[in-house]
Phi, psi and omega in degrees: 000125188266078178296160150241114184279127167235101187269195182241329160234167191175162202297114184295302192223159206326319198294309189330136156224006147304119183069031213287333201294314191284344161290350166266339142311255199357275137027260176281345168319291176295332161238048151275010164114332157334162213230136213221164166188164180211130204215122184220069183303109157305062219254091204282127165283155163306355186270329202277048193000292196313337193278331159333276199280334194264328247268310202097149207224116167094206185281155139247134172213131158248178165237138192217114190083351186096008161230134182319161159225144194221108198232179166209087191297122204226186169211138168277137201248316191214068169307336191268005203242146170313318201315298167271009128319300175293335163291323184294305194302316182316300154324315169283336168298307186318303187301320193299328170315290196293335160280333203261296182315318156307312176232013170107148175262150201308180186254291223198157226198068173287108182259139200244115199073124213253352152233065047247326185316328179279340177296314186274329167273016170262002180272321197244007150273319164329318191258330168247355177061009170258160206251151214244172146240151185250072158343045206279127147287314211287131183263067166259317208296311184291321164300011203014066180249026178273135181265170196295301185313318198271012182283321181311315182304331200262312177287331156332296154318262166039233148351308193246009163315154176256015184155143198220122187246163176215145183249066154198156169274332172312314171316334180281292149011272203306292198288359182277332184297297194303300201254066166313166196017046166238098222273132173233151248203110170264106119229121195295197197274164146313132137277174231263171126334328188254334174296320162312318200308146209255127171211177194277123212271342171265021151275342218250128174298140167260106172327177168238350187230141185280139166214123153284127176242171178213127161230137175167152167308134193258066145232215190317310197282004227243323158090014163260349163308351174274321201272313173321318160301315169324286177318296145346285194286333167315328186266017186288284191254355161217086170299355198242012164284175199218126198231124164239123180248107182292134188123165194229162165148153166008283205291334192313321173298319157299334176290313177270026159295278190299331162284352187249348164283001206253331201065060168236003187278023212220290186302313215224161163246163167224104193310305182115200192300161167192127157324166181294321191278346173299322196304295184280007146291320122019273156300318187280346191243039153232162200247009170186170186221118169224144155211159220245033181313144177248009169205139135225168160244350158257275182129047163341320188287301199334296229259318173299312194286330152306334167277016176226013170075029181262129182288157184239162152258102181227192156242133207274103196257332188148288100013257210317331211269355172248017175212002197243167177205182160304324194272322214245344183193203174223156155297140159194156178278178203262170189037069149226101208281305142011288206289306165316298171305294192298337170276340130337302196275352181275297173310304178274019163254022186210032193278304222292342171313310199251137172242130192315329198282314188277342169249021145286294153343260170332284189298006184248322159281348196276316216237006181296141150356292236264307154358282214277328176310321193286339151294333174300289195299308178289357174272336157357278193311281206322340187264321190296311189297353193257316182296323153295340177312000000 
């Protein structure tokens, strides 16, 4: 079976961990044996200066993992206007041209986010019949950041989908209310090859101070204007705990503010950007995971800081509620700083509860490769058989 991978976003470099989860589908999609490709326009914000003159223009393709990648670097100019949309599809017809002239055209056509990738594969069913699946990631639908102009193109897109997959049952929930009398399909993200990797649990350093980390972009939804105060008051009552937060973004300056207004900038680091294998380095030598997000629609970190044996902290945001439980972790609403604080402080008075090996385990049986590709692939089949019928 021949896929064509359409992200809506993706990694510019190998280090890139924006959009990282659909190059690690792609990924395990290939070597469960599938003959796999990926076609991605790249489309640079304009905030991003440096990337104007450094960034690079057009087409490009390497192969990465044994699978073509085709990508098309551009800059968005009127992100808010139709206008760079139609230049991003426009840009992925081009790549889908220039892939298809190298290998042939896919048997099927997994698009990641219905804005844009379902729009440019519904473009490219219009034209060639072949039937696409759909993925949704994107918390704009919960954030409500879709402007008016773009719903036609996407219930459209919809609509002539062969199958609308969502990575959460809240997520599912949400978009059957939105894209009425249209069924959507829970299957979560992959964990990654490397989260998986089997390594020894009497090797994970023992603090001398109990720590929490949070990774994540450092802005609004993200929820740390929640948690620096949480904490704050945990240390209240356990001064000798510990917080390191990995990541970048907006907010960081207002963050490291907001810690030196809290006195908590002597208890936490705020690490910066960090690689992927940093994360999960990260992870092992802390001893719990909390993050105060106020949208998710999966929760990547959730299910990596489990495979790395960490009890979670999570909020019930969207996401979470398909992956935290009793056994692995604890809830809280979201903008509850209170709420928050108490669960921290519940988790490391009952940390003796979780055990590294069993929510390692458990989350490697829920979230592996080879799970979720046999959910991928049979829904495949299932669009190819339909389409003979």
């Amino acid at each position: 079976m021949h896929v064509l991978i359409i992200p809506s976003w993706y990694p510019e470099t190998p280090e890139d961990v924006d959009g990282i989860f659909f190059r690690q589908q792609a990924q395990a999609l290939q070597r469960s044996g599938l003959k796999v490709g990926v076609t991605a326009p790249l489309f640079r914000s304009l905030r991003r200066t440096k990337s104007i003159v450094m960034g690079g223009y057009g087409i490009r393709h390497y192969v990465e993992e044994n699978i073509p990648t085709y990508v098309y670097k551009s800059m968005y100019f009127f992100p808010r206007l139709p206008l760079d949309r139609t230049r991003w599809v426009n840009a992925g017809k081009k790549l889908f041209e220039h892939y298809v002239r190298d290998h042939g055209y896919p048997d099927i056509i997994h698009a990641h986010a219905m804005n844009f990738g379902g729009i440019l594969a519904h473009a490219i069913h219009e034209q060639t019949g072949i039937p696409y699946v759909i993925t949704e990631h994107s918390s704009t639908y919960a954030r409500k950041l879709i402007r008016n102009w773009q719903w036609d193109a996407m219930h459209l897109s919809a609509q002539k989908c062969a199958s609308r997959i969502a990575v959460s049952k809240h997520f599912c929930t949400l978009l059957e209310k939105i894209y009425r009398g249209l069924e959507w399909k829970y299957i979560p993200n992959i964990l990654s090859a490397q989260a998986s990797e089997v390594f020894d649990f009497s090797t994970k350093p023992q603090n001398s101070h109990f720590t929490f980390c949070s990774v994540a972009h450092l802005n609004f939804n993200k929820g740390f204007d929640i948690l620096l105060p949480a904490f704050a008051k945990v240390l209240e009552k356990y001064p000798d705990i510990r917080l390191e937060i990995g990541g970048t973004g907006l907010a960081a300056p207002q963050l490291h503010e907001l810690a030196k207004q809290l006195n908590i900038q002597n208890s936490m680091s705020f690490l910066g950007g960090l690689q992927y294998h940093e994360v999960l380095n990260l992870m092992r030598r802390s001893d719990a995971f909390v993050l105060a997000s106020r949208n998710e629609t999966f929760g990547m970190v959730f299910i990596e800081a489990l495979s790395q044996g960490l009890p979670v902290i999570a909020t019930r945001c969207g996401g979470p509620e398909s992956i935290v439980t009793e056994e692995n972790g604890l809830l809280v609403p979201t903008e509850d700083i209170d709420a928050l604080a108490q669960a921290m402080i519940n988790l490391y008075e009952n940390r003796q509860n979780y055990h590294p090996e069993s929510l390692r385990n458990d989350c490697i049986n829920e979230f592996s490769e080879a799970s979720i590709v046999n959910k991928i692939t049979e829904e495949y089949k299932n669009v190819l058989s339909n389409q003979q019928n």
